[in-house]
KOLFIDO-802683 format. One line per field, with one value per atom (N, C-alpha, C): x, y, z; atom name; residue in three letters. Coordinates in steps of 0.001 Angstrom, whole numbers, m for minus. Example, Ala and Ser with C-alpha at 12.3 -4.5 7.8 and 13.67 -1.06 7.14 Angstrom:
2
xx: (13190, 12300, 13200, 12850, 13670, 12900)
yy: (m5690, m4500, m3300, m2250, m1060, 30)
zz: (7800, 7800, 7800, 7080, 7140, 7870)
atom: (N, CA, C, N, CA, C)
rest: (ala, ala, ala, ser, ser, ser)
//
This chain:
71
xx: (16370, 15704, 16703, 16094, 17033, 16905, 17611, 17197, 18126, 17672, 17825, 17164, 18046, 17634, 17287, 16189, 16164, 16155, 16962, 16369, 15665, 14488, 13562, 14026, 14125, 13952, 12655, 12368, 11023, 11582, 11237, 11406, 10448, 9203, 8300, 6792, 6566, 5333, 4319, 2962, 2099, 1120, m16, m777, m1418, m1851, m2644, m3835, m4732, m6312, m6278, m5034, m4322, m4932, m5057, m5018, m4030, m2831, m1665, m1033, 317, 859, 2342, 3271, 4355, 5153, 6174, 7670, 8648, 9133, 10342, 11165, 12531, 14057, 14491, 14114, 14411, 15499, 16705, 18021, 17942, 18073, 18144, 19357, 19453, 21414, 20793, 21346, 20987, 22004, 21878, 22867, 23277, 24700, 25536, 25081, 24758, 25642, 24800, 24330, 23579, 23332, 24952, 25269, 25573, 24250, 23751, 23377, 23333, 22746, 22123, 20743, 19888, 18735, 19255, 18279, 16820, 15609, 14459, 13937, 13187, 12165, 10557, 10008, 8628, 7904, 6610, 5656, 4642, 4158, 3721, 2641, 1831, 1195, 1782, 3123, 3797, 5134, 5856, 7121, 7524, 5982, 6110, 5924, 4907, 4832, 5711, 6633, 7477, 8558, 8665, 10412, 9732, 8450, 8147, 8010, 7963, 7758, 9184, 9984, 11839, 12245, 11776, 12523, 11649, 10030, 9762, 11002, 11002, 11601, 13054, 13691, 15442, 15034, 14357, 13837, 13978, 12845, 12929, 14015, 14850, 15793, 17115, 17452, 18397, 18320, 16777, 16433, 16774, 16220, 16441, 18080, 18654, 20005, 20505, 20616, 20810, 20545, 19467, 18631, 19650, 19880, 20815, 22118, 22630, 23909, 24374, 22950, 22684, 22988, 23020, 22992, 21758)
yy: (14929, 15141, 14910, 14286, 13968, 14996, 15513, 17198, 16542, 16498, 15873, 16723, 16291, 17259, 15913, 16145, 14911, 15720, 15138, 14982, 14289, 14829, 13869, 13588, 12981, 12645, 11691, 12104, 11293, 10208, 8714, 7971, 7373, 7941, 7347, 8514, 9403, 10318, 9522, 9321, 8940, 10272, 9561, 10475, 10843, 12316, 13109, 12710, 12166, 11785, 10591, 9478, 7867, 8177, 7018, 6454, 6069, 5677, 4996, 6278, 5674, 6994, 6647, 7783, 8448, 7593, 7287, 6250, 7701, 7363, 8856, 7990, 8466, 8507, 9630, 8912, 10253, 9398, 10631, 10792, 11423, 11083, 11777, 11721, 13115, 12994, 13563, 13145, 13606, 14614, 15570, 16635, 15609, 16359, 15773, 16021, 15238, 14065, 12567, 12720, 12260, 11767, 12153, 12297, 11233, 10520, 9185, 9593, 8934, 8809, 7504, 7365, 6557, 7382, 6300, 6388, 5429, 5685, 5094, 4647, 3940, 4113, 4079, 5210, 5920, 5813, 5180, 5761, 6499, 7319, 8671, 9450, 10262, 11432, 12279, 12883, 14053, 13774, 14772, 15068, 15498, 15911, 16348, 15058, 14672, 13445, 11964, 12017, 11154, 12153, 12930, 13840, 13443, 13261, 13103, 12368, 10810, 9831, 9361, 10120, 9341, 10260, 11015, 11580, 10931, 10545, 9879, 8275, 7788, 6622, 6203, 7451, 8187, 8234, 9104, 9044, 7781, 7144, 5351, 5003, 4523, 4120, 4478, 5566, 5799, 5928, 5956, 5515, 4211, 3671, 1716, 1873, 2166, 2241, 2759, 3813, 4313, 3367, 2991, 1923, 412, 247, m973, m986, 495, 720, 950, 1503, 2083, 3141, 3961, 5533, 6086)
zz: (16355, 15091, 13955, 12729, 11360, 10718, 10319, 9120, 7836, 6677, 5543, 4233, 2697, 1841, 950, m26, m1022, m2697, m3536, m4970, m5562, m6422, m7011, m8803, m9350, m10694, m10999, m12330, m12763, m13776, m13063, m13718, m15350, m14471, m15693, m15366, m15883, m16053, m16513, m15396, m15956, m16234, m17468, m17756, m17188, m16530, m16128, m16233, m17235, m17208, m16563, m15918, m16038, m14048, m13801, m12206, m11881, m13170, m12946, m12207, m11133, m10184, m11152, m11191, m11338, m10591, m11062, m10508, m10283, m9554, m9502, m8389, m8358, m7885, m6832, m5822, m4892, m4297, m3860, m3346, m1930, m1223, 252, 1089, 1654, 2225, 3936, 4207, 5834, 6054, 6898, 7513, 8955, 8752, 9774, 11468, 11923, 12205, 11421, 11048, 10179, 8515, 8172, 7076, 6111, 5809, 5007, 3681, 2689, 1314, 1258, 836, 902, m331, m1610, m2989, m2907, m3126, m3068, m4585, m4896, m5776, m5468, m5550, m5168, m6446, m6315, m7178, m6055, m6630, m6254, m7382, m6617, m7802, m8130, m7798, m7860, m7290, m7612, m7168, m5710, m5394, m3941, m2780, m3199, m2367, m2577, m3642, m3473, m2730, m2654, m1945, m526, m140, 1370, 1573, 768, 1531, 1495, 392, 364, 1813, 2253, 3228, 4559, 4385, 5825, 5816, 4405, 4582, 5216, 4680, 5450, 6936, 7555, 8776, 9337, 8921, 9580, 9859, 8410, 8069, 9069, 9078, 10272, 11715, 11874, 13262, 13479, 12750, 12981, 13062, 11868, 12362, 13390, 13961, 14997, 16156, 16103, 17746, 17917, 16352, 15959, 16796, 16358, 17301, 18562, 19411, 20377, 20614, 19538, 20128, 20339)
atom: (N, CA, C, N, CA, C, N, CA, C, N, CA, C, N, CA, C, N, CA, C, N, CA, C, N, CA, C, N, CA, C, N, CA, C, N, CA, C, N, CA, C, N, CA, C, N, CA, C, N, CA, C, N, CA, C, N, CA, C, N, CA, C, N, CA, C, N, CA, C, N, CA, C, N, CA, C, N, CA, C, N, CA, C, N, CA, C, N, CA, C, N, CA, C, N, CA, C, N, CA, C, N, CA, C, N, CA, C, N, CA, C, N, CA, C, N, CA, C, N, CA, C, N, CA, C, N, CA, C, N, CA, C, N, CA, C, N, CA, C, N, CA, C, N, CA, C, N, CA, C, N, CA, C, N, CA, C, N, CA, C, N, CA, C, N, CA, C, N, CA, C, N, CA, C, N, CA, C, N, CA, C, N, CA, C, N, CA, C, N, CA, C, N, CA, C, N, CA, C, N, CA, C, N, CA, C, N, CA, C, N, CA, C, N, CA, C, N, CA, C, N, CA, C, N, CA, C, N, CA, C, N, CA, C, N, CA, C, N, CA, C, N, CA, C, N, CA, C)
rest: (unk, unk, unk, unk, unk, unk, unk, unk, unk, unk, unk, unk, unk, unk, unk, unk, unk, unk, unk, unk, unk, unk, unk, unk, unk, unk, unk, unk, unk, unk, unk, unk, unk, unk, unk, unk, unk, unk, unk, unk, unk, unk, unk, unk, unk, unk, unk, unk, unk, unk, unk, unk, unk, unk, unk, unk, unk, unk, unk, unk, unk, unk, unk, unk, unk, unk, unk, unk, unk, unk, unk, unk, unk, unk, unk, unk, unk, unk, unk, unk, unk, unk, unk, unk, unk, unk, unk, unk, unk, unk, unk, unk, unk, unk, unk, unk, unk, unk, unk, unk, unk, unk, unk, unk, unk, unk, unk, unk, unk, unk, unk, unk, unk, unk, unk, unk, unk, unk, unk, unk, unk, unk, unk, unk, unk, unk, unk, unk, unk, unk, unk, unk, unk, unk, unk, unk, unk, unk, unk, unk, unk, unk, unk, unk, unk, unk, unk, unk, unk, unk, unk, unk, unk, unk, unk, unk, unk, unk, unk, unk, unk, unk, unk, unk, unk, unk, unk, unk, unk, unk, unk, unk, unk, unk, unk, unk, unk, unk, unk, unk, unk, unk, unk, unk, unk, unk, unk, unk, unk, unk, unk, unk, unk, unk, unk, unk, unk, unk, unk, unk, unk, unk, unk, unk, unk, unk, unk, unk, unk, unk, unk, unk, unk)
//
């Protein structure tokens, strides 16, 4: 299992009455042994669901790596 922490920043707030989705900057660090930094750009409805898709994307991301190396 990957256990990982992410920061979100909001790049661009869309309006609340808007269909347009929210751009945000999520930062994700993996806990060791695992210990990657991998920055995204997410648009999203919220802050919550971009921190989860930057952290499903970390997930992937170091799996593929990992399989790459063969561990």
């Amino acid at each position: 299992m990957i256990f990982a922490n992410a920061i979100v920043d909001v790049i661009h707030q869309a309006s609340p009455v808007s269909k347009e989705l929210s751009r945000f900057r999520v930062e994700v660090w993996g806990k060791s042994p695992h210990d990657y930094v991998r920055v995204y750009e997410i648009a999203a409805r919220d802050d919550n669901m971009a921190a989860r898709e930057g952290l499903d994307r970390f997930v992937k991301d170091i799996e593929k790596l990992l399989a790459e190396q063969g561990d």
